[in-house]
C-alpha positions in Angstrom: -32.1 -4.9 -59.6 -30.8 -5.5 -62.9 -27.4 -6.7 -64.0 -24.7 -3.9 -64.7 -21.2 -3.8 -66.1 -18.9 -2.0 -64.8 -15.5 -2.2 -65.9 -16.1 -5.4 -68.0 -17.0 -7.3 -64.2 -20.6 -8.8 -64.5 -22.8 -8.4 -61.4 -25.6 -9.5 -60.5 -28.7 -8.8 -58.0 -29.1 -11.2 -55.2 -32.7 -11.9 -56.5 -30.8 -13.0 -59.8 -28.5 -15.1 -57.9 -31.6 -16.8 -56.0 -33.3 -17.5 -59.1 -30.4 -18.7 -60.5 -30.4 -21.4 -57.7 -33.9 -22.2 -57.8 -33.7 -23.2 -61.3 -30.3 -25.1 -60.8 -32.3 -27.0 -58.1 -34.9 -27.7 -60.5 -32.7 -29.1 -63.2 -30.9 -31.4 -59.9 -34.5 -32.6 -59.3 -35.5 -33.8 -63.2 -32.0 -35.4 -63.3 -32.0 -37.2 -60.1 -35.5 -38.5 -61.6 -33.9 -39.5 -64.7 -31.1 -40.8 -63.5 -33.1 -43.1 -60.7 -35.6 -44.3 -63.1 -33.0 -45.3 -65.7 -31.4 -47.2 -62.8 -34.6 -48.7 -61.1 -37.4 -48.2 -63.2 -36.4 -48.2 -67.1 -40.2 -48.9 -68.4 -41.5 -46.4 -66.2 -41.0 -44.3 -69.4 -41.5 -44.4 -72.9 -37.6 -43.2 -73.8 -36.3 -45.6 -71.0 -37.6 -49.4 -71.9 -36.2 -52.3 -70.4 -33.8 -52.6 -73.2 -32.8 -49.3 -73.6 -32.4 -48.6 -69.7 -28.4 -49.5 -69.6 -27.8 -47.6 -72.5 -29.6 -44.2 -70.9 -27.6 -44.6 -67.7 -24.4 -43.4 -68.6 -26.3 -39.9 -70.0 -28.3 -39.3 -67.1 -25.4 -39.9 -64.7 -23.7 -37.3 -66.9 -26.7 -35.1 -66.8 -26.9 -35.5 -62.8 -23.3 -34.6 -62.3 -23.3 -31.5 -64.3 -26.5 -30.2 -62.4 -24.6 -31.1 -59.0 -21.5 -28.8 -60.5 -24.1 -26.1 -61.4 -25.5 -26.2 -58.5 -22.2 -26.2 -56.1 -21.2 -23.2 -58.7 -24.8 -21.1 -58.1 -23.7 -21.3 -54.6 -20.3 -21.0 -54.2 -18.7 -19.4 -57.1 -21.0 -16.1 -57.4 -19.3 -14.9 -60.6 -19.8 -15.0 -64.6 -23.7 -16.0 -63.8 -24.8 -15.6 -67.5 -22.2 -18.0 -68.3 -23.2 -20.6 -65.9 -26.7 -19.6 -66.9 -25.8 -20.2 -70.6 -23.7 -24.0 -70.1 -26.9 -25.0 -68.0 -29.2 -24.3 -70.9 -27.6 -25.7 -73.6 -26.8 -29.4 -71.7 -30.4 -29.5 -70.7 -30.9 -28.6 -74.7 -28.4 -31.4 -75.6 -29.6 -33.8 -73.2 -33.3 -33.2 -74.2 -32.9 -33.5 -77.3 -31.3 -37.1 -77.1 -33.9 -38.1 -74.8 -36.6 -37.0 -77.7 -34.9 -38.6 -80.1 -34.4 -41.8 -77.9 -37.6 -41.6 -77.5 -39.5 -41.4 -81.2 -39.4 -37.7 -81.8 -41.6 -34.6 -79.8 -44.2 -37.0 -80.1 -42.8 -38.5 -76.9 -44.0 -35.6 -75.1 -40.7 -34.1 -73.8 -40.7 -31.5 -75.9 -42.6 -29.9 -73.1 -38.7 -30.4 -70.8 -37.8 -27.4 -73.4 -40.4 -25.6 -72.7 -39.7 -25.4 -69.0 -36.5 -25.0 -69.3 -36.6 -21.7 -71.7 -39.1 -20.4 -69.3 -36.8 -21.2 -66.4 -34.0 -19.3 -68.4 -36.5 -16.3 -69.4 -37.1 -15.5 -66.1 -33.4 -15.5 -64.8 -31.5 -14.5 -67.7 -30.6 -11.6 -69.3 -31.2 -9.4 -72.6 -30.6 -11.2 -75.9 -29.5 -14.3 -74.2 -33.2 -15.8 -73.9 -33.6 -15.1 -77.6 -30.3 -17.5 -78.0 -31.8 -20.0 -75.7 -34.4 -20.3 -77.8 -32.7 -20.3 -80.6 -30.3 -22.9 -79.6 -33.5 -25.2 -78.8 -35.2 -24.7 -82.2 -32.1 -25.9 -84.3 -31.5 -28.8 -81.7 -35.6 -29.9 -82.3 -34.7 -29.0 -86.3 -31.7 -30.8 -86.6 -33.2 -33.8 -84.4 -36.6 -33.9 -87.1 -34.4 -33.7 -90.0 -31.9 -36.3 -89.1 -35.0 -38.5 -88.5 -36.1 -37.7 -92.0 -33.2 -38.7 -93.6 -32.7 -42.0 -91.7 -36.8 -42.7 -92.2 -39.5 -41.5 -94.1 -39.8 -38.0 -94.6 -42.8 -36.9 -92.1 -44.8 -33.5 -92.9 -46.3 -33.7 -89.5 -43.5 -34.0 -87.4 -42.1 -31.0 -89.3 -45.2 -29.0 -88.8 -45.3 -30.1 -85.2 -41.4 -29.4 -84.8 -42.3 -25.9 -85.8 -45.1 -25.3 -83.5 -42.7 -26.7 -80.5 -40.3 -23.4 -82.3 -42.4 -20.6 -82.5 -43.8 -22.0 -78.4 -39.9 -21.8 -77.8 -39.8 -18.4 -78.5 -43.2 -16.9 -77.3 -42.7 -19.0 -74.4 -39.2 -17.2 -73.9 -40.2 -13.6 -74.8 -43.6 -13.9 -72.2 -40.9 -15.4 -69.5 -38.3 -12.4 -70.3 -40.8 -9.7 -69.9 -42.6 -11.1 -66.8 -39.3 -11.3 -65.2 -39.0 -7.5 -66.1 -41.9 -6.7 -64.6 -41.6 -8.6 -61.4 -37.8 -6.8 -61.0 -38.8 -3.2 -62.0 -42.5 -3.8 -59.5 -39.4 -5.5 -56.7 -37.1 -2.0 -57.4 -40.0 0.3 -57.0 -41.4 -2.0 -54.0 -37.9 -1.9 -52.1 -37.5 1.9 -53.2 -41.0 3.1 -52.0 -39.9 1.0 -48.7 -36.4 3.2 -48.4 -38.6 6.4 -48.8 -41.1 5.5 -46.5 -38.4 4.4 -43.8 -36.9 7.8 -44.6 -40.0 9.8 -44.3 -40.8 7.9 -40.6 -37.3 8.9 -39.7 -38.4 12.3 -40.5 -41.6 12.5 -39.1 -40.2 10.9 -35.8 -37.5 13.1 -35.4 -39.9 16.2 -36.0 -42.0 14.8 -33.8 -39.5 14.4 -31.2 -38.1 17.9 -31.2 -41.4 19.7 -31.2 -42.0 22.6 -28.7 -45.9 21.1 -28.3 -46.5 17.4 -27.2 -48.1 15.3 -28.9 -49.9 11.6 -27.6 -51.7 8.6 -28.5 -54.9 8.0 -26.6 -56.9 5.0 -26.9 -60.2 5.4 -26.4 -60.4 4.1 -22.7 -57.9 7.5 -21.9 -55.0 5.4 -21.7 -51.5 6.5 -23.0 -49.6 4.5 -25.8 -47.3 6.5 -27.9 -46.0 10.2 -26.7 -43.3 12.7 -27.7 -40.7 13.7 -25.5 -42.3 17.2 -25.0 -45.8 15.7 -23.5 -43.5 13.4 -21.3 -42.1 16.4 -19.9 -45.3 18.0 -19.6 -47.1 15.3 -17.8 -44.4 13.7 -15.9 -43.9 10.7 -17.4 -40.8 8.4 -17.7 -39.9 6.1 -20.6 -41.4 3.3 -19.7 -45.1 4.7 -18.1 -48.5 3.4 -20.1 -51.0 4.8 -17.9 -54.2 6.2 -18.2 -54.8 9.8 -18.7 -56.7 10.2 -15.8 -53.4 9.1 -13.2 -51.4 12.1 -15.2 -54.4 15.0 -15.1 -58.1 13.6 -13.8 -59.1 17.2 -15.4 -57.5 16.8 -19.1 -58.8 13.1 -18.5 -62.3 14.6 -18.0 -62.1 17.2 -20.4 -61.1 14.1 -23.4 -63.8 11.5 -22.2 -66.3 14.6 -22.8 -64.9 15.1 -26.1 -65.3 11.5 -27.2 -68.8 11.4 -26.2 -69.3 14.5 -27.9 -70.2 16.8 -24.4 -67.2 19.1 -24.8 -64.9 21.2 -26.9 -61.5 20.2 -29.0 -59.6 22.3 -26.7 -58.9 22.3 -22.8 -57.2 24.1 -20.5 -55.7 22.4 -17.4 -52.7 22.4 -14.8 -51.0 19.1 -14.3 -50.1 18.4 -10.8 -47.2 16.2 -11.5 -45.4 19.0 -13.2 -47.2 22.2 -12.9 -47.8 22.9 -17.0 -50.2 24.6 -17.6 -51.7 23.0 -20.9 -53.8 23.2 -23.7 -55.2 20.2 -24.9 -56.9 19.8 -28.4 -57.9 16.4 -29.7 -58.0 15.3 -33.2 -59.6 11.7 -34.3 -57.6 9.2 -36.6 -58.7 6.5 -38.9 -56.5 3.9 -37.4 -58.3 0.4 -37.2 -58.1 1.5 -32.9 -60.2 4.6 -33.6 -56.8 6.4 -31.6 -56.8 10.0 -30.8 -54.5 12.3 -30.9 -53.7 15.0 -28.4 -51.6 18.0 -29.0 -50.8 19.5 -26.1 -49.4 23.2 -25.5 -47.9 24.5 -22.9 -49.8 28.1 -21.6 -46.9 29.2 -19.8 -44.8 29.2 -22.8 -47.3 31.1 -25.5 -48.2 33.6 -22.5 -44.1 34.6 -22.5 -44.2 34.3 -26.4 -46.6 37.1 -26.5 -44.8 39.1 -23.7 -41.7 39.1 -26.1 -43.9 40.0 -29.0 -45.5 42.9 -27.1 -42.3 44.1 -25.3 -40.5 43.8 -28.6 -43.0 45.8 -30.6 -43.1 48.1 -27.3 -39.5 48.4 -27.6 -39.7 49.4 -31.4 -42.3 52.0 -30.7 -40.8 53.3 -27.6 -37.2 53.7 -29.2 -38.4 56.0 -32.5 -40.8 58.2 -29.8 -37.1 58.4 -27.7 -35.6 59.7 -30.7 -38.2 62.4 -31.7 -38.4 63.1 -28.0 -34.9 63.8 -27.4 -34.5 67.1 -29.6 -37.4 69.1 -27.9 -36.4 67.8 -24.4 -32.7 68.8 -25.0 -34.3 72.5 -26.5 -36.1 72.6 -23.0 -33.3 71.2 -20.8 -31.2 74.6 -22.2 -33.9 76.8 -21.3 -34.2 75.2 -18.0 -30.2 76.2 -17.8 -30.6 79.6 -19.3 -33.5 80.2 -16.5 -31.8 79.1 -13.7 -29.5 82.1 -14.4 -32.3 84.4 -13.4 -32.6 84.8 -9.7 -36.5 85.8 -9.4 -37.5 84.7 -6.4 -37.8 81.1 -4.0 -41.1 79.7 -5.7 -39.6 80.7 -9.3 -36.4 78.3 -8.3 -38.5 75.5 -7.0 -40.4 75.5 -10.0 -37.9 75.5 -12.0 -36.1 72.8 -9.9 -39.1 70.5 -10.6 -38.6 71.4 -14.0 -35.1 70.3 -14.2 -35.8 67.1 -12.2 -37.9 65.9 -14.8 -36.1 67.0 -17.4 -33.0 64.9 -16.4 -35.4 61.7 -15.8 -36.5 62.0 -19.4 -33.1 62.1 -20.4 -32.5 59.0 -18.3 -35.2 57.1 -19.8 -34.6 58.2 -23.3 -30.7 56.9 -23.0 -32.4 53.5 -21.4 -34.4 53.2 -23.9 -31.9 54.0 -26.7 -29.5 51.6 -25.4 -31.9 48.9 -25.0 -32.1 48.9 -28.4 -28.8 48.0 -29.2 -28.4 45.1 -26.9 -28.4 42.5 -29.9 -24.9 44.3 -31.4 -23.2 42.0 -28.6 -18.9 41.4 -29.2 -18.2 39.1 -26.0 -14.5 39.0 -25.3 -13.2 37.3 -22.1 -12.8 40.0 -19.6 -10.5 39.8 -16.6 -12.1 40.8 -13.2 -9.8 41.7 -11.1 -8.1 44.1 -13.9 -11.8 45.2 -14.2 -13.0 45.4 -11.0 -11.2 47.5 -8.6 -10.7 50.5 -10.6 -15.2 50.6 -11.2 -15.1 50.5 -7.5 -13.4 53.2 -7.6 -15.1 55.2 -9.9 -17.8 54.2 -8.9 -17.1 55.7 -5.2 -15.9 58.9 -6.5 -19.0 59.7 -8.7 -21.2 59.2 -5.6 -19.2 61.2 -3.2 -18.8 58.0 -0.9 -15.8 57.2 1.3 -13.8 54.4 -0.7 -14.9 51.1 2.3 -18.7 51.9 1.5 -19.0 49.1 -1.8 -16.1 46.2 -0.9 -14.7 43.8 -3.8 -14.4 40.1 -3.3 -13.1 37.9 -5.8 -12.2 34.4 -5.8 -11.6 31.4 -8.1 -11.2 32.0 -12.2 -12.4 36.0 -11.9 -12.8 35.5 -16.0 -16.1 36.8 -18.0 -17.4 36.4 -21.6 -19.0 39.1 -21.5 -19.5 42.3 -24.0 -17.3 45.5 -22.7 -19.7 48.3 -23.0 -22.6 45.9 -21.9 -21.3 44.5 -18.6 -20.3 48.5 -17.8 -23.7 49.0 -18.2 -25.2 46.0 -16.1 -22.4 46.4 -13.4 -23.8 50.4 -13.2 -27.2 49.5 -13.2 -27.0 46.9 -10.3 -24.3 48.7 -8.3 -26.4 52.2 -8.0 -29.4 50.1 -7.6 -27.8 48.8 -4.7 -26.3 52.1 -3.6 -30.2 53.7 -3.8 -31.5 51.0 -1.5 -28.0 50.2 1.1 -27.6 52.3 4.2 -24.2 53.4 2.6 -21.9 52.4 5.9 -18.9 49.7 6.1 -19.2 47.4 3.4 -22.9 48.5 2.2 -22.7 47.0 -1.0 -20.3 43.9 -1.7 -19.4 43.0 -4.8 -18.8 39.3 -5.2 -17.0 37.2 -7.7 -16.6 32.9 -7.3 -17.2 30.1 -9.6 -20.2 28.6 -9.8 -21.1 25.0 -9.3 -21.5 24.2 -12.9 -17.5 24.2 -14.5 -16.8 27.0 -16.7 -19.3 29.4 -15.2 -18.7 32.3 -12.8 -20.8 33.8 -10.7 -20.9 38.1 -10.0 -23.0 39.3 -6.5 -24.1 42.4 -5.8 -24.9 42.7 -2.1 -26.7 45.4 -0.4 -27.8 46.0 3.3 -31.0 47.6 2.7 -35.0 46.0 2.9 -34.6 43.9 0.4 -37.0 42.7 -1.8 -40.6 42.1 -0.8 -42.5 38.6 -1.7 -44.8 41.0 -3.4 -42.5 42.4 -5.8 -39.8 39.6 -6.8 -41.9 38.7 -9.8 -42.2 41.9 -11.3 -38.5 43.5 -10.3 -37.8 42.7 -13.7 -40.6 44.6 -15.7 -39.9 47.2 -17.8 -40.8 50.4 -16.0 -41.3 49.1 -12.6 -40.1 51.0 -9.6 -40.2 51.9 -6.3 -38.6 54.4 -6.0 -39.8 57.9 -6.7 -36.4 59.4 -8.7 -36.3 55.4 -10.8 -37.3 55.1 -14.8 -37.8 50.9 -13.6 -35.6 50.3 -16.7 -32.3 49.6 -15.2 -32.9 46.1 -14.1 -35.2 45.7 -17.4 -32.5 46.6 -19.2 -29.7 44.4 -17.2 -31.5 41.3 -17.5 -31.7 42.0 -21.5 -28.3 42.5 -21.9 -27.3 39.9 -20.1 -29.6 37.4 -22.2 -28.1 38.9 -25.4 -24.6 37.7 -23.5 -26.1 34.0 -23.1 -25.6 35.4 -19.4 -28.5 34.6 -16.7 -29.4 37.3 -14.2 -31.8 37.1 -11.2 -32.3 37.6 -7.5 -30.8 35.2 -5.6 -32.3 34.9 -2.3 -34.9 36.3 0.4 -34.3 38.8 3.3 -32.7 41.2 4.6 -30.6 43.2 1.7 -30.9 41.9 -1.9 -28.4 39.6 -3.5 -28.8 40.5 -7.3 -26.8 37.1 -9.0 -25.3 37.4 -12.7 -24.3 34.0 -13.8 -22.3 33.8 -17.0 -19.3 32.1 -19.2 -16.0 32.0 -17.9 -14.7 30.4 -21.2 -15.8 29.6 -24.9 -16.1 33.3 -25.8 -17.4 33.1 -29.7 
């Protein structure tokens, strides 16, 4: 708030500049007074008798103009302030000094005009320049009392008064000076306090806003007035609603009335109709002068698939070390499987040891499922082109399974372009495809593989069709689960493992629809590859 200098350019504070104009205005006020009783009423004062009224005019005219010009400068010209400041002072010095002399010395009782004025010029000036003020003030009263002396009478008292009037000039300066810095460095720290509170409501409003749990306001009649985002979402609110709790939830409604009158607990679980969260409610009182609650509300659903990551994560950790100390004995036992079979003793000894073999190979399987599921976060997406891709898989993928080539048909349309990782969309593609093979009647066009573009633009969309039973009502929520299957030769990893590695390729997979055959649906990027 203070005054600076920078590059030999004075600036001032707009609170400076304010008071500056305040005390200009002040001065315009005692001249216009001067001036006007000088004019109309010369005995009204001691200084200004009927015969001495003419002869004061002409000064207090003078006097009035120059506060005019001061005050026309404070307000238009808003440079070299302690300059206008410092012209200001010393006329009102010069003119109250004549006045007191006019007037029979301080005993005239304007002595006090000083006074004002230094405190005026305390409080709005800067530095050493108060200590000049007064100064300037106690040789004017000086020089005023000793050129009386030397026309009259010396006068011990008005010398001994003259110098209490100099040491007021001072004290009254110095106590002006440092109130004024105390009011400007209380007015900094005020106006800084306010920029860090504004900051800090900025950033409790935006944390607030972007939270995963809502949060709400509740009066305590159960009616709404402040909510996050979040809890808008959760309850079904728009913008503009401030309802009571009970037309969101009447359950969470009942479950806070009970809290307030001290029947329930902090926490409750309910579903909201309106938008089908499940939610955790816990209340928390305030001190606001409203006695206002808050509500933190969390959303079940969420937390429940929190901990399914956590424990298919930590599942995933165990599960991949037990497949890498698994896989040396089962490979030592699937090569004396091999070694056996080259013994021909008998039909049970080959069946047994075709059951051995069997289950040999599906512990393989799931060990490699396993293994690679544990690399799907090593993702390098690059934009592959379908129909380079495509046809040859087909195939491939033909020729593996011994099929005639019109059993798995390709259809592609629109951009037929995939961000996608290399190895990891082999892998899916596999996984789906002989998923669909397993389950299709493997005839004309069994299993269709389809390419468009989605409805959103920059997506694509990749089918794979089969003809089979499809999926039952039953099992569509857990087709997904790790080791799920129904089939008896299945590890119920490959669709586990699709979905992962499609999520680790910001790619979406899912069943697409109900009936006869299945209609497995990855939706991922056809551009923006990073």
């Amino acid at each position: 708030m203070a005054r600076t200098e920078n590059d030999g350019v004075e600036r001032f504070s707009e609170t400076h500049w304010k008071s500056l104009r305040y005390f200009n205005l002040y001065r315009l006020a005692l001249a216009t007074l001067l001036f006007f009783s000088a004019l109309l009423y010369p005995s009204a004062f001691p200084v200004l008798s009927p015969d001495r009224g003419l002869q004061h005019l002409a000064p207090a005219g003078l006097y009035l103009v120059s506060t005019v010009a001061a005050v026309i400068l404070a307000y238009r010209h808003r440079q070299h302030a302690s300059m206008q400041l410092t012209s200001s002072v010393l006329i009102d010095v010069l003119v109250m000094t004549i006045l007191i002399h006019a007037g029979g010395g301080l005993g005239s009782g304007l002595g006090s005009m000083l006074l004002v004025t230094l405190a005026g010029a305390g409080l709005v000036g800067q530095g050493r320049l108060v200590l000049f003020y007064a100064a300037m003030a106690t040789l004017a009263v000086l020089f005023e009392q000793s050129y009386r002396a030397l026309q009259n009478d010396f006068d011990a008292a008005g010398f001994f008064q003259a110098g209490i009037f100099c040491a007021g000039f001072f004290a009254v300066a110095v106590s002006a000076r440092l109130l004024a810095r105390r009011v400007i460095a209380n007015e900094a720290l005020a106006r800084q306090r306010g920029v860090d509170l504004n900051n800090q409501t900025m950033i409790s409003q935006r944390v607030i806003e972007e939270m995963q749990d809502g949060v709400l306001v509740l009066s305590r009649d159960g009616r709404v007035r402040q909510s996050n985002p979040r809890a808008r979402q959760m309850l079904g609110l728009n913008e503009a609603s401030d309802l009571g709790l009970a037309t969101c939830s009447p359950e969470l409604a009942q479950g806070f009335f009970d809290w307030c009158r001290g029947l329930g607990e902090a926490a409750v679980l309910t579903r909201v109709p309106a938008s089908g969260f499940e939610l955790r409610a816990s209340f928390i009182p305030t001190e606001s002068s409203e006695r206002d609650v808050l509500a933190f509300l969390e959303d079940m659903g969420r937390l429940r698939e929190q901990a399914r990551q956590m424990k298919l994560a930590a599942l995933g950790r165990l599960t991949a070390n037990i497949a890498h100390e698994i896989r040396n004995p089962l490979s030592a036992i699937s090569y004396a499987g091999e070694l056996l079979h080259e013994e021909r003793r008998g039909e049970t000894y080959e069946r047994l040891l075709r059951i051995l073999m069997d289950n040999t190979q599906r512990l393989e399987r799931i060990v490699s499922d396993v293994l690679e599921l544990g690399r799907r976060d090593r993702a390098y997406r690059e934009l592959i082109d379908l129909r380079d891709v495509l046809p040859p898989f087909v195939d491939e993928c033909c020729a593996r399974e011994h099929l005639p080539a019109d059993v798995v048909s390709l259809e592609l349309s629109g951009l037929a372009k995939l961000c996608f990782d290399r190895s990891h969309f082999d892998q899916v593609l596999w996984n789906l495809v002989g998923n669909a093979l397993r389950h299709s009647r493997r005839s004309l066009a069994s299993v269709r593989l389809l390419v468009r573009d989605a409805r959103a633009a920059g997506w694509v969309e990749v089918h794979v069709i089969d003809d089979g039973e499809g999926v039952s009502e039953e099992c569509r929520d857990q087709i997904f689960e790790p080791f799920f299957t129904t089939h008896h030769r299945g590890t119920g990893l490959g669709l586990y493992i699709a979905r992962e590695l499609c999520d680790a390729n910001e790619a979406q997979l899912d069943l697409d629809s109900v009936g006869p055959g299945a209609d497995f649906r990855l939706l991922g990027r056809a551009v923006g590859c990073r």
